[in-house]
N, C-alpha and C positions, 0 to 999 in steps of 0.2 A: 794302437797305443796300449793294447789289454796284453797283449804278447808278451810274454818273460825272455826276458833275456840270457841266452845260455851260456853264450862266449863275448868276450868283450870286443871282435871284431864289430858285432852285430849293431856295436851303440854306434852311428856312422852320423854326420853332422846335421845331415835331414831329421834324423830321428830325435836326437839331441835341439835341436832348434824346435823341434815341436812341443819337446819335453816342458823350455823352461818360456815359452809363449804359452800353453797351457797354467802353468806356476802364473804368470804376469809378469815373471820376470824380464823377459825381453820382448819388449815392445816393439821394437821394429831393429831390422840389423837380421844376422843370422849368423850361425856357428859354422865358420869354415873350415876348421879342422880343428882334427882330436888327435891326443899323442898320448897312447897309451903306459901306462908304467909297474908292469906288476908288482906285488908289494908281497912279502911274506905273511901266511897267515894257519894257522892249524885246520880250523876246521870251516872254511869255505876260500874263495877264489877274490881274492883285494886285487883290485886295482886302480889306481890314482889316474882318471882321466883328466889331460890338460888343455885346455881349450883356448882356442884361438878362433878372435869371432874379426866379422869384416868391418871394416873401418864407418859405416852406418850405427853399430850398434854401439847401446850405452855404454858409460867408463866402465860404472859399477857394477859391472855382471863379476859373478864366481870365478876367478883364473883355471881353475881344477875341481871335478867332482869325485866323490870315488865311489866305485860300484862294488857291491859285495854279493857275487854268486851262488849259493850253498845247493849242494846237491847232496841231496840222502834216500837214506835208508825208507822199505816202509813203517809206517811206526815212529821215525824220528823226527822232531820239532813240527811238523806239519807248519800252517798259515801260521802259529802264532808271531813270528815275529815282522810277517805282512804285518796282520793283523795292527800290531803293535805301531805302527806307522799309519796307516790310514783309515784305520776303525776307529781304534779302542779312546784312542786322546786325541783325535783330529779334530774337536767340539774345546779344544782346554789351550786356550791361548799359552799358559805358562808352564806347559808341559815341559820336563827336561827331558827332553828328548831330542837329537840331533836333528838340523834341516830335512825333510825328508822329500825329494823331488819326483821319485817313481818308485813305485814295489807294484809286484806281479806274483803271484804265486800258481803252479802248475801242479794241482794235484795229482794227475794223473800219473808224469812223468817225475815229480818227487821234486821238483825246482824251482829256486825262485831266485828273485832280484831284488837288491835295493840300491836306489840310485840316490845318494846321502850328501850334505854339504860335506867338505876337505875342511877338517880342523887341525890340518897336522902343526899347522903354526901358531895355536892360540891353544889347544886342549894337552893334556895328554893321560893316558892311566893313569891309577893310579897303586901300580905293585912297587914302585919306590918310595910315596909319598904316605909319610906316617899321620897313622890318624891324631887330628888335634881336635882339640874343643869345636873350632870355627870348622872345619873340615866334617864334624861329626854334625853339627848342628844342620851346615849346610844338605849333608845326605839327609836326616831326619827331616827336613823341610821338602825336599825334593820327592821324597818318598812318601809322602803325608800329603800331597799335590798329586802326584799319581791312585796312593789308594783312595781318597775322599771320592774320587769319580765313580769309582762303581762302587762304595760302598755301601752294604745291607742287599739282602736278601732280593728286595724288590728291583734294584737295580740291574744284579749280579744276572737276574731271569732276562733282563737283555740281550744277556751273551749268547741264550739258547742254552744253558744250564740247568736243569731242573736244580731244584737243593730243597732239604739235604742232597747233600752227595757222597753217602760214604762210601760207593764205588772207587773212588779216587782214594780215600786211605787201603781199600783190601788191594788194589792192584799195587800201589805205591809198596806194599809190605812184603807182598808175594814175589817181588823183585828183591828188594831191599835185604830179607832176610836167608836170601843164599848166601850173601856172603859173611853170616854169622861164624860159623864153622871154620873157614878158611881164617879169617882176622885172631880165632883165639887162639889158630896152630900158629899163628906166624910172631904172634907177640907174648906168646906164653911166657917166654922168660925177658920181656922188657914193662911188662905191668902189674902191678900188683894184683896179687892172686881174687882180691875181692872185687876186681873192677872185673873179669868174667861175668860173675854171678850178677853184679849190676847190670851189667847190657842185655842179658839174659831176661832181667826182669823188665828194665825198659820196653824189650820187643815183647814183654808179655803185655805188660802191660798199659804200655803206653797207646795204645791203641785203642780200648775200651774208653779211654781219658778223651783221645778224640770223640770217638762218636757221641759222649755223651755229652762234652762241648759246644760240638757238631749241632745237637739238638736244643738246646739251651738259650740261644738268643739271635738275631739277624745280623751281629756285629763281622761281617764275613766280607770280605773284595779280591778283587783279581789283583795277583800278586805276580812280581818281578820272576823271582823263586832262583833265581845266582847272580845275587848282588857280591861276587867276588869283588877284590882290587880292580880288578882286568876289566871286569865292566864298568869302570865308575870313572868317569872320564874329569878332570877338574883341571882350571884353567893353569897355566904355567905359571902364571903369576893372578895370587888372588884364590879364593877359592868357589863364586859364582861367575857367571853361569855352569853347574852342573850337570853332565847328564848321563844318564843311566843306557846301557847298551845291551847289546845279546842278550834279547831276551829270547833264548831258545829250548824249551820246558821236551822232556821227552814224551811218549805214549803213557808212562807212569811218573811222572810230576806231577807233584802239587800244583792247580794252577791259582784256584781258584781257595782261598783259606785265611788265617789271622793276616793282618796286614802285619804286626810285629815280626813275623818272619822273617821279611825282608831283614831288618834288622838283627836279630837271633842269627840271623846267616853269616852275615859278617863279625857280630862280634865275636859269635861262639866258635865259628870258625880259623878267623883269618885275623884275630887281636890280639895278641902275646894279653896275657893274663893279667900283668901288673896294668898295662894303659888300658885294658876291658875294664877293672876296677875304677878306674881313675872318671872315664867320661861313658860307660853304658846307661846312668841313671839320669842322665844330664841331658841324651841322646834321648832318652826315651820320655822324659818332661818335656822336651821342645820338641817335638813327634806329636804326644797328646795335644800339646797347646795348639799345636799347625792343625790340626783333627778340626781341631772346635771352633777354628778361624774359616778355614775350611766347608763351613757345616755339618760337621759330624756332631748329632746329638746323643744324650741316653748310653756313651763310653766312659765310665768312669775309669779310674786311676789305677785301683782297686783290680778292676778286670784286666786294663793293659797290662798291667804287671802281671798276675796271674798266667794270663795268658803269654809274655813273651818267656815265662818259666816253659810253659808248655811247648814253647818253641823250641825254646834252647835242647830240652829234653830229641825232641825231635831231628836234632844235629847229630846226635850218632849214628843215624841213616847211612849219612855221605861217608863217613870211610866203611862202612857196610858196604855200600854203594859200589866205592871203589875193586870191592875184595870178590864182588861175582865175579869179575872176568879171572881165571886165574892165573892169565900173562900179566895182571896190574897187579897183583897182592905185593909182588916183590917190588919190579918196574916201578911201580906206582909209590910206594911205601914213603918215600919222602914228602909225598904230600899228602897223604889220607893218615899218616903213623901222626904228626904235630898238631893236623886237626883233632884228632881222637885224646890226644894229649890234653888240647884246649878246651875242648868241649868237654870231660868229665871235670874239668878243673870249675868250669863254669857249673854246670849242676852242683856242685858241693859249694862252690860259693854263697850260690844264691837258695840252697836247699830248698830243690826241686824236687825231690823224689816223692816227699807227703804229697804230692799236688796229684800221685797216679799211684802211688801203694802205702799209704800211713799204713800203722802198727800199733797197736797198745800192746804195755805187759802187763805182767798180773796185777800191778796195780790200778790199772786201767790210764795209765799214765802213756800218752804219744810223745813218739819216737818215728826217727826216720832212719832208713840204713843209712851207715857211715862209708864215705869213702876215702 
């Protein structure tokens, strides 16, 4: 039962019956057969298994499971997203996280398995579904349940983390900042000529802002780190039970950082500007309050804000990000060019820039750069 699974031949009705006897699920009865269904998917192996159990077993078993295969690289996502299923919130009744019936992860040979409840008739994405109040509150809620569990320092040392950790910002940067260069050649003539000099100073300086953050106090947990659309699954109708998916962090991810992040991710990335206005402060009040209901002590208001500045600053990474490979500068450009859009739009809204380079003039009067 430790075996991963590599191909979807491999889940055959013995194994599957032992699976959800294991679960409690099925008490007596057994799964007579599986009828596989590939499913399209980017970056691992979907497939919607459909079961059929013998006339012994319960009504209420699962009709269909699906299993999701991922094979990689070395270096890329490693156990986190085992992990994510049967470590990290296996102790958190109201985790949003999908049913989870088996995961296995193969260091060795770089693969793994999750064998997940079938939501395809109750959940879906949500890259059509515009963010609303209730929508925003519910992710902030969800996400406020996720970070509380390993929040602070003391907890985080559970994981096998020392912390500090500022290894994790210089490699995150040492990646990040190749693709500097390529992003100013490609958008020289669609950005205003002072947004260069911005990003420039960002990568200078927003990094010293970490670590000395970093240093500062224990308000730190393990974070989602690509709360896209794509991952945030919400019911079809309704907007709880929510839950949060792929969580697959690379070799240089953040894993382990503000919990606002998560949030700063989405809005700064993926919120057209007028509706980030509209419900980010709203988002981030029902976020603190979930904190403190939660048990999160000694976070004031004061700081979450601060710090979800210090995020948002941190979203210029991802079309960075984008711009190392240099098959995606162009490829890619419809999706890294409208984050880069959103996300300076966000810094100057909420004028983030003092929080990693203030200025005085000669009058000794502060000032921030304009963008």
């Amino acid at each position: 039962m430790t075996a991963v699974i590599t191909q979807p031949e491999q889940v055959t009705p013995a194994w599957a019956t032992a699976v959800l006897r294991e679960k409690g699920v099925l008490a007596h009865g057994r799964v007579q057969t599986i009828i596989p269904e590939a499913l399209p998917s980017q970056n691992s192996n979907m497939t919607r298994l459909r079961l059929i159990y013998s006339p012994a077993a319960p009504p209420d078993l699962p009709p269909s499971l699906m299993l999701k295969i991922v094979h990689t690289e070395p270096g890329e996502f490693g156990a986190s997203e085992v992990d994510y299923y049967v470590r990290d919130y296996v102790d958190l009744p109201q985790a949003p996280l999908v049913p989870c019936y088996h995961a296995a992860y193969d260091g060795e040979h770089h693969v793994y398995h999750l064998l997940l409840a079938d939501l395809t008739t109750t959940h879906q994405n949500n890259w059509q579904k515009p963010l609303t109040p209730a929508y925003g509150r519910a992710l902030a809620e969800a996400l406020a349940i996720l970070h509380s569990r390993w929040w602070g320092t003391d907890r985080l040392q559970q994981t096998g983390i020392a912390w500090p950790y500022p290894q994790q910002i210089d490699r995150h940067l040492e990646n990040v900042s190749r693709g500097l260069e390529p992003l100013l050649a490609e958008t020289k003539e669609d950005i205003p000529e002072e947004w260069g000099t911005i990003i420039r100073q960002i990568l200078e300086a927003h990094p010293r802002a970490m670590h000395t953050r970093m240093s500062q106090d224990p308000h730190f947990t393990l974070i989602h780190g690509d709360t896209n659309p794509g991952n945030i699954l919400s019911p079809i109708q309704g907007e709880t039970p929510l839950y949060l998916v792929d969580r697959q962090p690379f070799a240089w991810s953040f894993t382990h950082w503000l919990g606002v992040f998560d949030l700063a991710y989405l809005l700064g990335l993926w919120s057209e500007p007028p509706l980030r206005r509209q419900l980010e402060m709203d988002m981030l009040r029902h976020y603190h309050d979930m904190l403190r209901q939660q048990g999160v002590a000694g976070y004031s208001w004061a700081q979450l804000v601060a710090d979800y500045k210090l995020c948002l600053l941190q979203q210029v990474y991802v079309p960075l990000a984008w711009c190392v490979n240099a098959d995606d500068v162009q490829k890619m450009k419809w999706v890294w060019f409208p984050q880069l859009q959103r996300v300076m739009t966000a810094v100057s809204d909420l004028n983030c820039l003092p929080l990693i380079n203030p200025y005085e003039d000669n009058h000794g009067r502060s000032h921030t750069y304009p963008i």
